[in-house]
N, C-alpha and C positions, 0 to 999 in steps of 0.2 A: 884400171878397168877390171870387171870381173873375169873368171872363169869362162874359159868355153864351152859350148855345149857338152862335152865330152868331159868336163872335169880340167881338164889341162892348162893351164896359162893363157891368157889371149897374147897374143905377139903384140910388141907396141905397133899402137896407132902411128901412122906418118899423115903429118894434116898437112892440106897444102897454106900456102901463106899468100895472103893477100892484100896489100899496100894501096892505100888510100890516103889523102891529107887530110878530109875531116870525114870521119863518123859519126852520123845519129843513129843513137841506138832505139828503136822502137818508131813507128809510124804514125802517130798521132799529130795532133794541131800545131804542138811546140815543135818539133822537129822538123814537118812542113812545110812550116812556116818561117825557120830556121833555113831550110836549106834554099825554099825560093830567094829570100834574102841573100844571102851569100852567092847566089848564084848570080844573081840582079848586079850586087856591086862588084863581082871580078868579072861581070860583062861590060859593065858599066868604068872600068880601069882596067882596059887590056895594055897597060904599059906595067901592068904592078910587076906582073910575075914572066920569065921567060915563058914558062908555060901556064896553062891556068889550072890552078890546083882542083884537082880530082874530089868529088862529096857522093860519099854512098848512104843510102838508111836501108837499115835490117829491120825487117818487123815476123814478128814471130807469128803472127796469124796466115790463115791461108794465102789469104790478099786485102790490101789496103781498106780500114772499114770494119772487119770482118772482127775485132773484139774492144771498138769503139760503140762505145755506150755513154750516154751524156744527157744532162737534165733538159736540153734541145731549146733553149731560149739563149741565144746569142747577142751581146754587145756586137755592132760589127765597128768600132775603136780601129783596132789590129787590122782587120782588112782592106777597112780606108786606107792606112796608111801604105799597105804593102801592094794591095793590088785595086788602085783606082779605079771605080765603074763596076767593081763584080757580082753586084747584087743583079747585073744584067745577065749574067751567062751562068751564077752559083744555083747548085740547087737549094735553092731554099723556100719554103714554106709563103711565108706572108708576115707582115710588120704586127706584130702586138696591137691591136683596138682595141681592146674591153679586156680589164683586167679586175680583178676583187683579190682581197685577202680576207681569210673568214677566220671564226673559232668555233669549231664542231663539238656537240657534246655526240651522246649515239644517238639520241632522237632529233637535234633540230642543228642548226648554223645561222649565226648573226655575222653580216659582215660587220668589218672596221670601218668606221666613218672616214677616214683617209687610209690609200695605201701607205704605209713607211717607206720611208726615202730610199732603204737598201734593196726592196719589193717594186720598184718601181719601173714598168719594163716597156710604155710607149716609145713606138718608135725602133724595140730591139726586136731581132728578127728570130722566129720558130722555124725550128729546120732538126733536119735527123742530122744526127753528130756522123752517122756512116759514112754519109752520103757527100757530107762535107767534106772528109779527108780526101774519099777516093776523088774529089774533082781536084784537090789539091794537090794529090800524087801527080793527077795528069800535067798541072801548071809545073811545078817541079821538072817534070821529064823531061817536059818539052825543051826545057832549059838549060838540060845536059845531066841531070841528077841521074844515077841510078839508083833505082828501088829493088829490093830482096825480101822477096815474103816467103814464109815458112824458115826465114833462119831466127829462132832463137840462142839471146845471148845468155850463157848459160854459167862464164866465167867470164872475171875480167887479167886483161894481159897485164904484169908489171917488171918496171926494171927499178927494184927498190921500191919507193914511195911517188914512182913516176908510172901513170898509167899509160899503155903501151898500146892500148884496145882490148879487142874481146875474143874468146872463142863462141863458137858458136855450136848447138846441141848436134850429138851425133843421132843419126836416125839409121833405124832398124835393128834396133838395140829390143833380144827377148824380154818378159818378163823378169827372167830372172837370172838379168844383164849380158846375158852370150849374145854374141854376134849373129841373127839371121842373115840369109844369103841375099838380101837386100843392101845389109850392113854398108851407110858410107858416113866416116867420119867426118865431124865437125871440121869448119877451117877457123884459120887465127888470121883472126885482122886484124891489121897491125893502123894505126894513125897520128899524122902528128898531135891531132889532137880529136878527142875521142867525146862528144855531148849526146850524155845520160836524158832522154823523152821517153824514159819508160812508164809513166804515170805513176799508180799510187805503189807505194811499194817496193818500186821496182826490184829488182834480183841484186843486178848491176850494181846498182844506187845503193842499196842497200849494203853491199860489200864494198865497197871504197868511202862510205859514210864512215862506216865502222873501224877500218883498218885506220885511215886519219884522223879519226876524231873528230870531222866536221862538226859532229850535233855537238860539241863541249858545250858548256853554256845557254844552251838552248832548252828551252820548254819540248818535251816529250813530242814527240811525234803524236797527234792525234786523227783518229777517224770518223766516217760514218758510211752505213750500208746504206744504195738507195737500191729499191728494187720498182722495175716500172711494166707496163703492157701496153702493148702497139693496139687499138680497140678499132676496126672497123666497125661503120652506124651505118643504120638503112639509109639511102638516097634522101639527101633533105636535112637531116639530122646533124648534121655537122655544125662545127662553129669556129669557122677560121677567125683565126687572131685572136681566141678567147684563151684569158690565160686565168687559172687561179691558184692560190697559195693558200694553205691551210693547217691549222695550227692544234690542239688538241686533242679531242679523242681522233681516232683509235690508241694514241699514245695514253699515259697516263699522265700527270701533273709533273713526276718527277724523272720523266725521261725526255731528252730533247731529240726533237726533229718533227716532221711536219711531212704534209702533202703536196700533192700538184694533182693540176690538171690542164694540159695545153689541148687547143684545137688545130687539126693541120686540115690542107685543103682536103678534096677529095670527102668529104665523111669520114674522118681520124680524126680518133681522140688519144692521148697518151695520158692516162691516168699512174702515177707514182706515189711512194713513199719512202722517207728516210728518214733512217734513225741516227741515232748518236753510238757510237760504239762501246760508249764508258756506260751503259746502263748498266743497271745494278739486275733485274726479274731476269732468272738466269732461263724463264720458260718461254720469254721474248722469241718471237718468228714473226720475222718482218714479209714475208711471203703469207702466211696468214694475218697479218695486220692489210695488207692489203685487198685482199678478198671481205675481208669485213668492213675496210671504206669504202669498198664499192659496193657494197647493200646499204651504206649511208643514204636518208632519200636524196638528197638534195644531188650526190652521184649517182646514185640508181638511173632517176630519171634524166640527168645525163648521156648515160650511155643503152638507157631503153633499146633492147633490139640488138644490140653490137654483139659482134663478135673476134674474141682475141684470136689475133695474127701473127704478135709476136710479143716476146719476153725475153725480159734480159736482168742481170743484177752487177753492181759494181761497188767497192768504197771509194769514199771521196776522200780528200786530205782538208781537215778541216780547224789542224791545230793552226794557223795563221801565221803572222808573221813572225811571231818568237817562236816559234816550229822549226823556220827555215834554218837547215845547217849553211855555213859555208858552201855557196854556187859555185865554186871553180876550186882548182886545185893541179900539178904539175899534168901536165897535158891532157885536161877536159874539163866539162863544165858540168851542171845541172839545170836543167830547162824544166816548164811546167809543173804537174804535179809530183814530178821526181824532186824536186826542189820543194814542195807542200806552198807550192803558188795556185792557191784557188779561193775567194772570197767567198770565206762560210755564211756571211748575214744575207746578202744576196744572191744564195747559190748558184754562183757562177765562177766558173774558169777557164773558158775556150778562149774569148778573147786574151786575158793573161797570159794565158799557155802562148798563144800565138807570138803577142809581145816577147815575152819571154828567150823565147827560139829566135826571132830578130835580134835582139838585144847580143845574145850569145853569137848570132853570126858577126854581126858589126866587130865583136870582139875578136872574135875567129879571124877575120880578113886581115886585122892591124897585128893581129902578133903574127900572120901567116907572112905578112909584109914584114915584119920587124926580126922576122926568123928565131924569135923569142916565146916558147910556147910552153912556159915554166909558168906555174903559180902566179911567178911576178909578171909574167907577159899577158897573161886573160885576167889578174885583179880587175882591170876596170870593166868585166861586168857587173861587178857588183857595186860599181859607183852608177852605170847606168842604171843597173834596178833603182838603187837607190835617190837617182834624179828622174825618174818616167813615173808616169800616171801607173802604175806596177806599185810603187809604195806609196803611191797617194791613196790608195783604194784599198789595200791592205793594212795600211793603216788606220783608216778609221773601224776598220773591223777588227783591230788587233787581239781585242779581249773577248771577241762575241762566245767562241766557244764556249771558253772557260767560266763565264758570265751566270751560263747555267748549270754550275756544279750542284744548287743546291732546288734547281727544278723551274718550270716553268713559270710560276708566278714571280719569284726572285729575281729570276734571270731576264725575265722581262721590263720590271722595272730597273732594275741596271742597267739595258740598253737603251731604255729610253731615257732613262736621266742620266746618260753619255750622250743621244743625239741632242740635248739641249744644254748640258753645261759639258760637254768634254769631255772625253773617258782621261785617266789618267793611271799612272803607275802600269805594270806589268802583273797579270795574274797569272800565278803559276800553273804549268799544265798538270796530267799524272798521265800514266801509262793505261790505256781503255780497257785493257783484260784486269784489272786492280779495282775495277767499277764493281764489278758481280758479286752478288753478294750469295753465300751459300742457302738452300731451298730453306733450310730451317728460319735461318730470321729473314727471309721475306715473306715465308708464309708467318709469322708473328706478327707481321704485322709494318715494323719497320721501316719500310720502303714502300713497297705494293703486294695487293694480294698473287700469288703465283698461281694460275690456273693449269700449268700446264697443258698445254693444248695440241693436242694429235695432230702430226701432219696431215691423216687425211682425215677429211671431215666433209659428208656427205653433200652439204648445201651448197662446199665450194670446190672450186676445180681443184684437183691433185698437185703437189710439185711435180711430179712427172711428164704429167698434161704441158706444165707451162713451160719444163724444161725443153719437150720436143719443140717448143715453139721458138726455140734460142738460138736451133740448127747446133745442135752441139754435138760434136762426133771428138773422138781420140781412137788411134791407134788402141784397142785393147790390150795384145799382146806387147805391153813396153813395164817397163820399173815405172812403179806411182811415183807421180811427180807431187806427192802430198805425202812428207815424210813424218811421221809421227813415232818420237822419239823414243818413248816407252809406255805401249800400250796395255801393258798392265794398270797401271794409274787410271786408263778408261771404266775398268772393270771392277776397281777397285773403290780409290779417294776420288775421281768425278762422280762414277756413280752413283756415290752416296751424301757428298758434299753439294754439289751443284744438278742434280740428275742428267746428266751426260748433256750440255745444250749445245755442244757441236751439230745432232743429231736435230735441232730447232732453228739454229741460229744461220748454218750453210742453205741459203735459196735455192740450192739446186739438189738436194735429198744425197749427197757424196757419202755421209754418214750415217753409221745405222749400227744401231745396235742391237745382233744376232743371238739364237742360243750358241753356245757355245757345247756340244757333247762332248767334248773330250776332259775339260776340268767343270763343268758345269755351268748353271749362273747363264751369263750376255758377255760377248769380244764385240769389238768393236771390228767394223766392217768397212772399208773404205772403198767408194765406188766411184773411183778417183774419173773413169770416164765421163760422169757426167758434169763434170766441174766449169763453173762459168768463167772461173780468175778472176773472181771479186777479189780473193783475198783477205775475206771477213772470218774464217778460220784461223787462218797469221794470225790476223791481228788479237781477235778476241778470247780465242782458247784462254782458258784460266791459268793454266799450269805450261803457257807457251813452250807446248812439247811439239806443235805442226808445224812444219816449215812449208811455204808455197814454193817450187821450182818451176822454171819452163819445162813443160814437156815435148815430146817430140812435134818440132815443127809443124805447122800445119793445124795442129790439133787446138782444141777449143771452140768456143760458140763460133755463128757466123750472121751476124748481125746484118740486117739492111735498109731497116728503116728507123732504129733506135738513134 
């Protein structure tokens, strides 16, 4: 701990301790879903245990919901199986009717004369991913679960190479780390066994990947930023159950990812876009790539009249199945996208996630029964993964990523002469900040032209604009929870190498590049309050000198209908 206000020693922290059997770390779909499960079958065997083993989840946002952002087209697979009949009482949107998949140049769009099998979404149901946890926190509750919002996990607990559980972030902590008179420390939660549903990235996950070596063997961890707007339409205008996918410009040929557009009831439309994180145009803003598919006509008159309500950005995990480290390990598991469980070809992973956190309680109950909560006692989650529709479906998409390392025409015929003779072999992944290429040879030519494009640009709404629309508040007075290693490199070799694209590439304007009067030149400026926890910073910075941390509890977006 730092210093005190005063200069002097802070006295040690005394954290209280708190003892639970299973912890889900973070409040998302997998964990949810996870702990109704678990909860279901030690109701469902009240002879297993003398007493019934205790399940808590921590979630760092304000309340459940509140920094769940999802591309909002749900398989419901996972929910049939866990909660029969809830399409009666879930909030959800309306079933898929009318779907296209198109290819956009900037002036016109031709659909595909069939949707692709992985695009194929009749029958799955449109719903905001907020809306969906928080009814699922309420099933959870009901069921003895306790839920904890605003505690993020900030470290993880070990005895050895056996995870113990987590701490959790201390809050009222100054800027420039002294103790405010708010000051209450973190607690240490202790667990038999401790499962990581921190989605992409996670903190957590991220420190016990590392420290065991889970990733050995496996294809790089890869990404992709989606950024999306909640579009209220005049009365009438709406188009429930209309979904579309869409494929080329605003991209260029040699970057991968695509569009959407779903219809929710009401007059909502949610118009998106996602990129692939391994692009090479280091002057890429997917926040401005969006504003400019929505002057596309064919969305223009889409959303004629509307007005945005809400915005949000997040990465997906899209390196696939030879992505995934090791799921389990001496007292926890990995569920969801903290596991890089999410089907890149048909952008989706709620229903997964959900499977996922089932799978992992199933596993949880039998070593809780077996009093074996070692590596060897939760291995057989990974035979589950391995026998559920989980690697049936991740399977056939195992190489989509990677598919298109050498751009969209390539990578197209790849995947489709895999959906007809079989993909085969393993293609290996790369690290996505390794993509960029420096401004000199993309303006050469190389790759694509670099236009470098000003965040703000009069025709379309501001980042700022979109970011109030995100609810996104932080504690100011705290330590940036966006550490950035050595900011000289900003100033210096990014500036001049890649033209600083932190300052382009973060959806929510965090970064910026200031005059600097005291040595001259631009410093970089970090405006760590407005940060969404995409996490497309982590991932992409060239010189992986930013690290993403939980900040103080509470803080971040506050989503409600994304």
């Amino acid at each position: 701990m730092s210093g005190s206000s005063n200069g002097a020693p802070s006295e040690p922290i005394e954290r209280e301790t708190l003892d639970v059997d299973v912890l889900f770390v973070g409040a998302g779909h997998a964990s949810l879903a996870g702990a109704i499960r678990l909860s279901q079958l030690i109701q469902a065997n009240p002879d297993a245990f003398p007493e019934p083993p205790s399940i808590a989840v921590i979630e760092k946002g304000s309340e459940v919901g509140a920094h769940i952002l999802s591309g909002a087209v749900m398989k419901p697979t996972a929910l049939d199986e866990l909660l029969p009949g809830w399409e009666d009482e879930a909030p959800v949107e309306n079933q898929v009717t009318d779907e296209v998949v198109a290819f956009f140049t900037e002036k016109w769009a031709v659909n595909l004369p069939i949707v692709p099998p992985p695009m194929q979404n009749h029958g799955n149901w449109i719903t905001s991913s907020s809306r969906m946890t928080r009814w699922l926190a309420g099933k959870a509750e009901a069921l003895g679960v306790d839920i904890f919002c605003g505690f993020p996990a900030v470290d993880v607990l070990w005895d050895g190479d056996r995870v113990l559980g987590v701490q959790t972030g201390d809050k009222g902590l100054a800027a420039d780390g002294s103790r405010k008179s708010n000051f209450e420390p973190g607690i240490l939660l202790k667990a038999k066994i401790t499962i990581f549903g921190e989605g992409v990235l996670g903190h957590c996950s991220r420190i016990v990947t590392k420290k065991l070596g889970l990733d050995r063997g496996r294809n790089p961890w890869q990404f992709e930023t989606g950024v999306k707007e909640v579009i209220k339409l005049p009365e009438g205008q709406g188009r429930p159950g209309f979904v579309m996918h869409t494929l080329g410009w605003p991209l260029d040929k040699d970057t991968f990812g695509g569009t959407f557009v779903y219809g929710f009831n009401n007059d909502y439309m949610v118009v998106g876009l996602v990129v692939g994180l391994d692009y090479a145009d280091p002057s890429m803003d997917p926040q401005y790539l969006l504003q400019k598919f929505k002057e596309h006509p064919r969305v223009a008159q889409l959303i004629e009249g509307g007005e945005v309500e809400e915005y949000g950005a997040k990465a997906l995990s899209a390196g696939g199945y030879y992505s995934m480290q090791q799921p389990y390990f001496d007292g926890g598991m990995f569920i969801g996208e903290a596991a890089q469980i999410l089907d890149a070809a048909s952008l989706k992973g709620i229903h997964l996630s959900q499977k996922s956190g089932m799978l992992a309680a199933e596993t949880a109950f039998e070593a809780l029964q077996a009093g074996d909560t070692s590596a060897a006692g939760l291995a057989s989650y990974q035979d589950r993964i391995e026998n559920s529709w989980i690697k049936t479906q991740l399977w056939k998409a195992r190489n989509f990523h990677q598919a298109f390392d050498k751009g969209l025409y390539v990578g197209g015929a790849r995947v489709s002469a895999g959906m007809f003779i079989g993909d085969v072999g393993r293609r290996e992944g790369h690290h996505d900040h390794a993509g960029m290429k420096p401004v000199t040879v993309v303006r050469d030519g190389l790759r694509t032209k670099s236009e470098q494009p000003k965040v703000e640009i009069p025709s379309f709404k501001l980042k700022l604009d979109d970011l109030f629309l995100s609810g996104t508040t932080h504690e100011e007075d705290q330590p940036s929870h966006l550490k950035v290693a050595d900011p000289d490199i900003c100033r210096t070799r990014c500036a001049e190498e890649f033209g600083n694209p932190c300052t382009r590439f973060c959806p929510a304007q965090v970064y910026e590049m200031v005059a600097d009067p005291e040595r001259g030149g631009e410093k970089l400026q970090v405006n760590f309050s407005n940060c969404v926890h995409c996490k497309t910073c982590d991932i992409k910075d060239p010189y992986q000198i930013i690290t993403w941390t939980p900040p103080e509890g509470g803080g971040g977006p506050g989503y409600k209908m994304t």
